[in-house]
C-alpha positions in Angstrom: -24.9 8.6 0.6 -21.9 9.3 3.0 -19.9 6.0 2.9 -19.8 2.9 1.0 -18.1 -0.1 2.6 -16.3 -2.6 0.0 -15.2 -6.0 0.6 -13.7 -8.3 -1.9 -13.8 -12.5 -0.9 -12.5 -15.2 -2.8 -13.1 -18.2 -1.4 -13.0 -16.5 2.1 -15.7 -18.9 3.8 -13.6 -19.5 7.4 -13.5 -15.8 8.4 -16.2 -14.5 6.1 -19.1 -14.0 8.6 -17.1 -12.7 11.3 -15.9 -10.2 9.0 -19.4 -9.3 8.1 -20.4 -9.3 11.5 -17.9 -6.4 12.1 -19.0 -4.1 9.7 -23.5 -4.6 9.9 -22.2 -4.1 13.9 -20.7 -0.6 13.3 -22.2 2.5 15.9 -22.4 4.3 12.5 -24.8 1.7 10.4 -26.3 4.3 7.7 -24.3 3.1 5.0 -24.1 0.5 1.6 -22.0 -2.4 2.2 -20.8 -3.9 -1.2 -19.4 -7.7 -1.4 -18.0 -8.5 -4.8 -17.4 -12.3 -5.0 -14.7 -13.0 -7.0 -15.7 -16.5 -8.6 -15.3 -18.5 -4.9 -16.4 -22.0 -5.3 -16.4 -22.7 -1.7 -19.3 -21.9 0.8 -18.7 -18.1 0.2 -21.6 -17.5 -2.1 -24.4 -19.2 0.3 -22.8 -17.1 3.3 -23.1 -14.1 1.0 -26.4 -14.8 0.0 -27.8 -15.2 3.3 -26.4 -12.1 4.4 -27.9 -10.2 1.7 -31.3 -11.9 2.4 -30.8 -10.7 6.3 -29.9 -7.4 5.6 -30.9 -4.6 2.9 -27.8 -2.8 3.0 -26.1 -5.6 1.5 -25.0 -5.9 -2.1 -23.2 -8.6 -3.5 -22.0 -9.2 -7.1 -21.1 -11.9 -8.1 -18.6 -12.3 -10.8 -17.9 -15.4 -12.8 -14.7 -15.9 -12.5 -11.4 -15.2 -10.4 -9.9 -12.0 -11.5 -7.7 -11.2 -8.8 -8.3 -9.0 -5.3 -7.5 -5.2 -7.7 -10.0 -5.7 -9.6 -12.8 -7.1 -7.4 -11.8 -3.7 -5.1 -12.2 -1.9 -8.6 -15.8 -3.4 -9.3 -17.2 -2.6 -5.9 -16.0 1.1 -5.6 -17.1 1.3 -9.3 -20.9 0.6 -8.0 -20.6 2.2 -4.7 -22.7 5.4 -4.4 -21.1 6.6 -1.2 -18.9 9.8 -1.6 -16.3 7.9 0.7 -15.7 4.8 0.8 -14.1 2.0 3.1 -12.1 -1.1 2.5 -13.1 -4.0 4.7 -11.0 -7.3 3.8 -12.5 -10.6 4.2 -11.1 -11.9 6.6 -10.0 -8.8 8.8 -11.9 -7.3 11.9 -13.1 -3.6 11.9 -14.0 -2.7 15.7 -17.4 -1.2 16.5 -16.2 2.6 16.0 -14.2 2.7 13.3 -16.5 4.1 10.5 -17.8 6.4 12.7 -14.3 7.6 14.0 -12.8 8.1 10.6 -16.2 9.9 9.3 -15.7 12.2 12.5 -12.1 13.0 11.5 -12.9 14.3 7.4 -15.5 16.0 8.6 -12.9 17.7 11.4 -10.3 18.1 9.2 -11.6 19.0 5.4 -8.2 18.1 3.1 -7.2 14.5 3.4 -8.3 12.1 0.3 -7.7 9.2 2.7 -7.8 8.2 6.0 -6.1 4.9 7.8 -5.8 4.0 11.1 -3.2 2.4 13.3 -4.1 -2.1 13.1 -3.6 -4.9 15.7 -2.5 -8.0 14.1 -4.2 -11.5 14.4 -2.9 -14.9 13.6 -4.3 -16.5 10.4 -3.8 -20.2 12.1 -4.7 -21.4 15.5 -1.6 -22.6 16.6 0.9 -19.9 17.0 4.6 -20.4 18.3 6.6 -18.1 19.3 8.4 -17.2 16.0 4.9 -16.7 14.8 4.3 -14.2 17.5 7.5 -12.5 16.6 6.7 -12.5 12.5 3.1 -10.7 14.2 5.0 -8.4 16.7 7.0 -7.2 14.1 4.2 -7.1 11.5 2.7 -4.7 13.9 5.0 -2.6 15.0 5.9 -1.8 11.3 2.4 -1.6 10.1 2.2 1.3 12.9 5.3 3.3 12.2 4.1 6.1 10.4 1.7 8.1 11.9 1.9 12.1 10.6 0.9 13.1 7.2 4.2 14.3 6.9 5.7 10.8 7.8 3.2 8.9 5.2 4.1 11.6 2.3 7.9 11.3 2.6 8.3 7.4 2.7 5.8 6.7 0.1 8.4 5.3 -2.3 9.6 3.2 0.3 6.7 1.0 1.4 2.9 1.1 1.9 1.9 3.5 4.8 -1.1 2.3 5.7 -3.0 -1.1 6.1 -4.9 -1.3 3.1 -8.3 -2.9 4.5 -7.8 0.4 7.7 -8.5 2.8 4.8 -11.5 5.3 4.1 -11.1 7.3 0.7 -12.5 9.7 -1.6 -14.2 8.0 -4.2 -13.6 11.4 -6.5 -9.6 11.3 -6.3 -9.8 6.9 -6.6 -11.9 7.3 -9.9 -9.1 9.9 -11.0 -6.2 7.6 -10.4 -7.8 5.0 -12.0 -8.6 2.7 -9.1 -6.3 -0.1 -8.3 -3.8 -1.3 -11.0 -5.0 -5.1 -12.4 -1.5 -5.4 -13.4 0.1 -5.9 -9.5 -0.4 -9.3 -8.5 1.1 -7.4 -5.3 1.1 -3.6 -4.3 -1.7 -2.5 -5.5 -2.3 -0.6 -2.7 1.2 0.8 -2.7 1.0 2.1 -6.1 -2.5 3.4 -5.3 -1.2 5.3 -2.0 1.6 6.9 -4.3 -1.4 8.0 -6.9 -3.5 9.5 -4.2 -0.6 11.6 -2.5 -0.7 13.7 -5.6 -3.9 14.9 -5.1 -3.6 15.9 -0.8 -2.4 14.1 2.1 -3.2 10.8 3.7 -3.5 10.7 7.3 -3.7 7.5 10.1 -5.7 7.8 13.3 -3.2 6.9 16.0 -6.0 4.6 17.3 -6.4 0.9 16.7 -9.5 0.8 14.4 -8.8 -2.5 12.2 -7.8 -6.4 13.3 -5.5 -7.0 10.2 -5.1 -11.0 9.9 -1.7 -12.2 9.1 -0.9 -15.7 7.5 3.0 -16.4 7.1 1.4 -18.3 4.0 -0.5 -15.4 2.5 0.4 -13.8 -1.0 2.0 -11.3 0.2 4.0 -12.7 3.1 5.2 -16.0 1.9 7.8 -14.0 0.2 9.9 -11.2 1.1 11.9 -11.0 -2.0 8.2 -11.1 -4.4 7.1 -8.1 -2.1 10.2 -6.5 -2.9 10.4 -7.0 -6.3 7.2 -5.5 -6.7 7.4 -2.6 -4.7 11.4 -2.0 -6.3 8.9 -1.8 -9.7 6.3 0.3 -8.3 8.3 3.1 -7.1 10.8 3.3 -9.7 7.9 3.7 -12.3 6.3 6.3 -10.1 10.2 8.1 -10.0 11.0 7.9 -13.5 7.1 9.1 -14.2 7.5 12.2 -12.1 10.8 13.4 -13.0 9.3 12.9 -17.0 6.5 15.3 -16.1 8.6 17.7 -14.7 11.2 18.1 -17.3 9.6 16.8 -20.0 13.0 14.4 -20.4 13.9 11.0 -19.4 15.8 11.4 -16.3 18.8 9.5 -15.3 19.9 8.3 -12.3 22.6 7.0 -9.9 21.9 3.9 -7.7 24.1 3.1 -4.4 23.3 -0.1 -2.9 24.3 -3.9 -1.9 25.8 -6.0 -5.0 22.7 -8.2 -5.2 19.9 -5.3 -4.9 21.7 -3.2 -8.0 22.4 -6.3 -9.6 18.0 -6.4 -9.6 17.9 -3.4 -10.7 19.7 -3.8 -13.3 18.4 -7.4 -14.7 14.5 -6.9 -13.9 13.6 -3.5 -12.9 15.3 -1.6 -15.5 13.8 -3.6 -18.8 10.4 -3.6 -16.7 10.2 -0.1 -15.6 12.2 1.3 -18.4 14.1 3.6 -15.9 17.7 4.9 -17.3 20.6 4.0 -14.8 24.1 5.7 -15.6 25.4 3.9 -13.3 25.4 1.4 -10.0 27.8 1.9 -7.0 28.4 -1.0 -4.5 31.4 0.0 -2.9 30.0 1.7 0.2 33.1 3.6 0.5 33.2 7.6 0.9 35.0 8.1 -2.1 32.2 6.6 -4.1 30.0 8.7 -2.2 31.9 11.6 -3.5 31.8 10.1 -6.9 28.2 10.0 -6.7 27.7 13.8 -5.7 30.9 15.2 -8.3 28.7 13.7 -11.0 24.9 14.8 -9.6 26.6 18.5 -9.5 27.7 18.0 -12.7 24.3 17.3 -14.1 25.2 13.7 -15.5 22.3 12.8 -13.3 18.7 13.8 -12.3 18.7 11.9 -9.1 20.0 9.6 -7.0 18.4 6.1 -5.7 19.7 4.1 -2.5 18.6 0.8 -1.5 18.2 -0.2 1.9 21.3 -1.8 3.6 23.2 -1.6 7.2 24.4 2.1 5.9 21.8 3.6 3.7 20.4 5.7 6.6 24.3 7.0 6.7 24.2 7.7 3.1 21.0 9.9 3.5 22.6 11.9 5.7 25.8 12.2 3.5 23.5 13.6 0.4 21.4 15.7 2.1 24.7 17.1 4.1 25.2 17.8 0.2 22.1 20.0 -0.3 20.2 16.8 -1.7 16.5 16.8 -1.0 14.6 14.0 -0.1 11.7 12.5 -2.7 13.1 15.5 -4.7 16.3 14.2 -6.6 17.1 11.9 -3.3 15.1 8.5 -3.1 15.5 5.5 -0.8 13.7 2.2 -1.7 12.8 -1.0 0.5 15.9 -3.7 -0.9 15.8 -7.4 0.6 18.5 -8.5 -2.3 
C-alpha cells in the first residue's frame, strides 16, 4: 500500500465528522485511513464506529485510556501498512487534492522523507473579533513562512517548519527516529522535524492543502511562554546531542540574549537538558560581542546560542561577519522571556 492516513481524536466529537469527511472525500481514495481513539468519553467512539461500519478503509483502535496526542500518532503509524503516511488532525480540514498532490510530488522529486504544505487557518469558536482575526492572520502568515528546503533545514532549531497535521512522511525514516517523543506534552512535532532532517530534506508545497483549526485556548496556544519553554528544551537537547556526536566531548557554549531568557536557561533548561553554558551575556553591547568571539577563537567554547530579541538578527550578522556558520557553531533559538 502507497499511503496510510492517521488521525488521532480525543474527545474530538464537534469537528470529528467533518474531518473525516475530508479525507474518505480525497481525488486519490486508494488508501488505509487509521483513527486511534485515545480513551474519549464523549460521542467520539459512536461517530467512529459508524464510520467504520460505512466504510472498509476505516480502522479505528481504540485505546483505553488517555495517553496523550504522541503517542496515539505513535500507535496508528505503528499499524499503518502504507509506505507513506499522512497526518490528518481531528479537527483540521484536508481539501479534496491534497493526498493526491503530495503523492504527485515524491514521486516527482525522489529524496524528501517529508512533505508539508502551505495551511489556511480556521477559527476554533464561532464568534471571532477582530483580535481573534489578527491571533489567525498572524498564525497564518507564520505557519507559511518557510517555504524552500533550504529555509525548513536552516531554522529547524528555531521553531516547527511545517503544520504538523499538512505532513506526509516516510514511514522507514519515522520508525528510525523513533516516532514521536511521549515525553513532549508540546513539540513533539518539532523534535520529530529536527530527527527527520538528519536523514534528507523536508519540503512544503507552496499551495494551501490543509485547513489548520486554531483555538486561542488550545494546548499549545494558551501559552506562549509553555511553547517556548518547550521548544528552548528541544533544541538545546538536539545542539548539545550533535556537537557530542561529532566530537565525542561535551561541548560548551556561550549564550547572548535578554536578562529573563538566559536567566531560563540557566534555571530550567540547563538541569533539564544537561547542556554546559560557560557563560551568559545580556549586555547587548559590541564589546560583549567581541568578548563572545575573543573567547569562541580561543576555543573556550564550541558554539554560540542567541535568543531572539529586537537585535538578535544584528548579532547574526556580527558572528557570521566573524566567519561563524550558521546551525554549525552559530545557533538562534525562539525566546519569549
Amino acid at each position: 500500500m502507497m499511503v496510510s492516513v492517521v488521525m488521532p481524536v480525543y474527545n474530538g466529537a464537534k469537528y470529528l465528522q467533518n474531518s473525516i469527511d475530508s479525507i474518505l472525500n480525497q481525488t486519490f481514495w486508494d488508501f488505509e485511513f487509521i483513527i486511534v481513539n485515545d480513551g474519549s468519553t464523549d460521542e467520539t467512539t459512536n461517530i467512529l464506529n459508524e464510520n467504520q461500519a460505512r466504510d472498509n478503509r476505516i480502522k479505528v483502535i481504540h485505546l483505553k485510556e488517555n495517553a496523550g496526542v504522541a503517542n496515539a500518532r505513535n500507535v496508528g503509524v505503528w499499524a499503518a501498512q502504507g509506505k507513506w503516511i499522512a497526518i490528518q488532525d481531528s479537527d483540521d480540514i484536508s481539501v479534496p487534492h491534497r493526498l493526491e498532490t503530495q503523492l504527485n510530488y515524491v514521486e516527482e522529486h525522489k529524496d524528501p522523507v517529508a512533505v508539508g504544505s502551505m495551511i489556511k487557518c480556521i477559527p476554533g469558536r464561532y464568534s471571532v473579533d477582530k483580535d481573534f482575526q489578527a491571533y489567525l492572520k498572524n498564525t497564518e502568515k507564520w505557519s507559511n513562512a518557510l517555504l524552500t528546503r533550504e529555509q525548513i533545514k536552516g531554522n529547524r532549531f528555531i521553531s516547527t517548519p511545517v503544520v504538523n497535521g499538512s505532513v506526509l512522511f516516510l514511514k522507514e525514516i519515522f520508525m528510525k527516529v523513533g516516532g514521536y517523543n511521549k515525553n513532549y506534552r508540546i513539540g513533539e512535532d518539532f523534535d520529530l522535524w529536527i530527527k527527520m532532517l538528519e536523514y534528507g530534506p523536508i519540503d512544503k508545497i507552496p499551495e494551501v492543502l490543509y485547513h489548520y483549526r486554531v483555538d486561542a485556548d488550545s494546548l499549545c496556544h494558551e501559552n506562549d511562554v509553555v511553547t517556548c519553554s518547550y521548544l528552548m528544551k528541544i533544541a538545546c537537547k538536539h545542539i548539545n546531542e550533535m556537537f557530542t556526536q561529532q566530537t565525542g566531548k561535551k561541548p560548551k557554549f556561550l549564550v547572548l540574549g535578554t536578562k529573563e531568557g538566559c536567566h531560563y536557561i540557566l534555571k530550567t533548561v540547563v538541569p533539564e537538558v544537561g547542556i554546559n553554558v560557560l557563560q551568559y551575556f545580556y549586555l547587548n553591547t559590541r564589546k560583549s560581542l567581541d568578548k563572545i568571539v575573543k573567547q569562541f577563537f580561543q576555543k573556550k567554547a564550541d558554539g554560540i546560542i542567541i535568543l531572539d530579541s529586537a537585535h538578535s538578527g544584528e548579532y547574526l550578522q556580527y558572528f557570521e561577519s566573524k566567519g561563524l556558520v550558521m546551525n554549525e557553531n552559530l545557533f538562534r533559538l525562539w525566546n519569549v522571556f
